[in-house]
N, C-alpha and C positions, 0 to 999 in steps of 0.2 A: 708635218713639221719637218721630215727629215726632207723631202721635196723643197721645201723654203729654206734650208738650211742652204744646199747643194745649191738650188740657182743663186740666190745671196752671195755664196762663193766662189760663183763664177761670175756671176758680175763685180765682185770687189778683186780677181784679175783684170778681168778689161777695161776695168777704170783706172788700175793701177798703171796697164799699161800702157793706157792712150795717153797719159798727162801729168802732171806732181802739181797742181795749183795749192795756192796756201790751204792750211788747214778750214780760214772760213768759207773756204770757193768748195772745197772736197765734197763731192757727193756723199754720199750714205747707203753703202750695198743694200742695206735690207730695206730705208723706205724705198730706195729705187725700186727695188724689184714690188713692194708692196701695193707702190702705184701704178706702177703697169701691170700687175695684172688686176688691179682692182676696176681698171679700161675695160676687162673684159665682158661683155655682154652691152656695153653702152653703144647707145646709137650715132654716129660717126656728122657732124654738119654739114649742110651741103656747101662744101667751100670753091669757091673760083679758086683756079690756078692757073698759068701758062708753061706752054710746055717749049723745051728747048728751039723749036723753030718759031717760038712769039705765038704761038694760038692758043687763045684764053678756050678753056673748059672747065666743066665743073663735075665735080664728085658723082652727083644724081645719073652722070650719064654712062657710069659701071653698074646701076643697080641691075638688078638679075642674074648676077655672076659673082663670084669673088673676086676679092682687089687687094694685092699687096703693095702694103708700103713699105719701102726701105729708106732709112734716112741718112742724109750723109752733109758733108757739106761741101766744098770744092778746093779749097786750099788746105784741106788734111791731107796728112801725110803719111796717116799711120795707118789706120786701121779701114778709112773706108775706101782706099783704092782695092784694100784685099776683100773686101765684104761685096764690093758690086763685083771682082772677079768671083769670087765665090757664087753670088745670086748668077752671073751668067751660066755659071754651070748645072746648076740647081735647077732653075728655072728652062734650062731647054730641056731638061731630062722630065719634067713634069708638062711642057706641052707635048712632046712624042711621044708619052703614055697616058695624058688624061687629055689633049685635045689643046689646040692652039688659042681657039678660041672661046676655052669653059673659062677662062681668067684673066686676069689683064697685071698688069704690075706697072708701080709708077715708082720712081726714085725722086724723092722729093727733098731738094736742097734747103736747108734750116737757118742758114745763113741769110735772113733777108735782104741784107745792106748788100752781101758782096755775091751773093747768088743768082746771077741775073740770067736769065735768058739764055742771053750770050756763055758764061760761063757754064752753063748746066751741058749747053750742046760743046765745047771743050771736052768738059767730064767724058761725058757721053763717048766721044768719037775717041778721048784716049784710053779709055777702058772698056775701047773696042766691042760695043753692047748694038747688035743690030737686030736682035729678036724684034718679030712682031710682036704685037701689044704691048708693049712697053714704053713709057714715058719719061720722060726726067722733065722734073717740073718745077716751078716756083712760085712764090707768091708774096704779098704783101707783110710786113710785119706784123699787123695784126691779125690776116689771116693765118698767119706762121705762129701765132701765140697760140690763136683758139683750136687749130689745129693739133699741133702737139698735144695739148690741155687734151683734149678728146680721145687720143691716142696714148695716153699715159707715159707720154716722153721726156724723159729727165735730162738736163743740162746746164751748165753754167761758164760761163767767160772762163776762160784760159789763158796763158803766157801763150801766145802763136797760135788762136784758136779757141776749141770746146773742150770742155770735159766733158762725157755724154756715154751715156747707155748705147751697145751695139745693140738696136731690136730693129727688126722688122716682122710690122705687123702684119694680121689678116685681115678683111675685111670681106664679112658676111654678105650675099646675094640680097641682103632686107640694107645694107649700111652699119650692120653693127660690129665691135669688134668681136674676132669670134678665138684667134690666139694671137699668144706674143712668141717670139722665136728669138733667140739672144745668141750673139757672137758673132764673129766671122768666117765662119769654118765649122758649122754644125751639120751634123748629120744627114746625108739627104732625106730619110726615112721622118725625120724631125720636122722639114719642110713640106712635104709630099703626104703626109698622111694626113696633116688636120686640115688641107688644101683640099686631100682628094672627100675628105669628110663635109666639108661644104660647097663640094661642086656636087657630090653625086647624094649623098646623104640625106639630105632634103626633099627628096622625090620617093623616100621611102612609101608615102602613101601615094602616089602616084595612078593610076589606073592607065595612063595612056602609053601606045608604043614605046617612046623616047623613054618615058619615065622607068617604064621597066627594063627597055636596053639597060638604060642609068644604072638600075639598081644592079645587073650582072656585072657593070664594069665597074661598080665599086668593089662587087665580091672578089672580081676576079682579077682585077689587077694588084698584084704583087708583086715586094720585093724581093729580087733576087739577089741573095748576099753571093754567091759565086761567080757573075756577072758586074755587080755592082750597079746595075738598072733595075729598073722593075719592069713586068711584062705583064701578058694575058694569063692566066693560067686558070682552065676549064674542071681542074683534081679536085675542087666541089661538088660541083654539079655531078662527077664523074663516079665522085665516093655515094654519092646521095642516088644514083644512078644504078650504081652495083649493088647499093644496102636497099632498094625496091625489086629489082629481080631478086634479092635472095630469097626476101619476103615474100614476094610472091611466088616462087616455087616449092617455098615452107609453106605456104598455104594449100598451093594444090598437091602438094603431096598428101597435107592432112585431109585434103579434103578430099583423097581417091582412096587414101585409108579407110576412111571412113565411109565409102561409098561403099566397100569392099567389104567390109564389115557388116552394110546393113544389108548390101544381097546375100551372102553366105549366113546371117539368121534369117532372111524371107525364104532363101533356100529348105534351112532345119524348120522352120517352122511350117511349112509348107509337108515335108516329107512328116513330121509329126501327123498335123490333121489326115496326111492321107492315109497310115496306119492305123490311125484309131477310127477311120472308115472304114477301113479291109475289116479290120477287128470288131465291130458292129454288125454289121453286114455277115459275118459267119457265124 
């Protein structure tokens, strides 16, 4: 509860600050947030979209990886020119530690009428975003309805615009949604870890090569708050590595102990019988 409290609170800043529409236009911090995450775990539709150079693609064709969407629309002014600078930051620092091509991300403009094509590659080129894998896309009104719908995306007409939730979603290697992420300026560790949990996470039962690289490079990639990246770090494996040689020379010590122990009685017992032979015998 205290978790839905806090996010409810930080979405009813961002809404406050993106916009003032009348009272009956105003979103509602808490169903907003209740319906994006209540997106969570549902299966995402395969929807056509076009991406800023005009080539139609559809959703189906990220399945087997993660896919984030970031929604924005092209004539705001407020908050998503700082949210796609932000995701550019975000987003390089998670393909040069989890791999360029374990994810894809698309920026999908929600504006159907005035979001065209044309306008998304604008965005695009003035918020200077040239990473690989990465989309800015668009699509029909309708596909922009059921979409959102799918995504548990809240917003409503505005004076100059939207009122609207900062999220950007996740989407699951299966199509589903797997987290929501809110604001423009969140934590890299907030972006990067439920990311790195659905690229590598899924292969926990894995048997094959890859799958078990997988599973070392989720253990082992961590963040480094004194760098402000994350890196490899092997002090896993390393601690788990020293706490086996302990044990195992706690063992063979016990176990020369105890070796030492049973010559030194086959000894006495030994020296007994042959006394009580001498003593026999005379």
């Amino acid at each position: 509860m205290a978790v839905l409290k806090l996010a409810a609170g930080a979405i009813a800043a961002l809404l406050c600050a993106i916009s003032a529409p009348s009272a009956a236009e105003r979103l509602d911090p808490a169903a907003v947030y209740e319906k994006s995450e209540a997106a969570i775990g549902r299966a995402v539709g395969d929807y056509a979209l076009t991406d800023s150079n005009g080539e139609p693609f559809k959703l189906s064709a990220y399945r087997g990886r993660p896919l984030v969407i970031s929604l924005i629309y092209t004539s705001c002014s407020t908050v998503c020119p700082p949210t796609t600078q932000h995701m550019r930051t975000v987003v390089a620092e998670a393909q040069r530690s989890l791999g360029v091509d374990r994810f894809a991300v698309v920026t999908l403009g929600f504006d159907a009428r005035n979001d065209t094509p044309a306008r998304m590659a604008t965005f695009k080129n003035t918020q200077n975003v040239d990473l690989p894998e990465w989309r800015f896309a668009s699509a029909d009104p309708i596909t922009i309805v059921a979409f959102l719908r799918d995504l548990g995306f809240s917003y409503v007409n505005a004076a100059g615009g939207f009122d609207h939730v900062t999220q950007t979603t996740i989407i699951d290697a299966q199509g589903k949604v797997y987290r929501q992420i809110y604001g423009e300026d969140f934590p890299l560790q907030v972006f990067v870890e439920p990311l790195k949990e659905a690229i590598f996470g899924g292969v926990a039962s894995s048997l094959s090569i890859r799958g078990l690289t997988d599973r070392i490079r989720f253990i082992c990639t961590v963040y480094d708050a004194n760098v402000g990246h994350y890196r490899t770090s092997y002090a896993v494996f390393m601690g788990i590595g020293a706490g086996a040689i302990s044990i195992f020379l706690s063992a063979w010590a016990l176990a020369s102990t105890w070796r030492s122990a049973r010559i030194a009685r086959e000894a006495r017992d030994a020296s007994r019988r042959a006394r009580s032979s001498a003593g026999a015998a005379g």
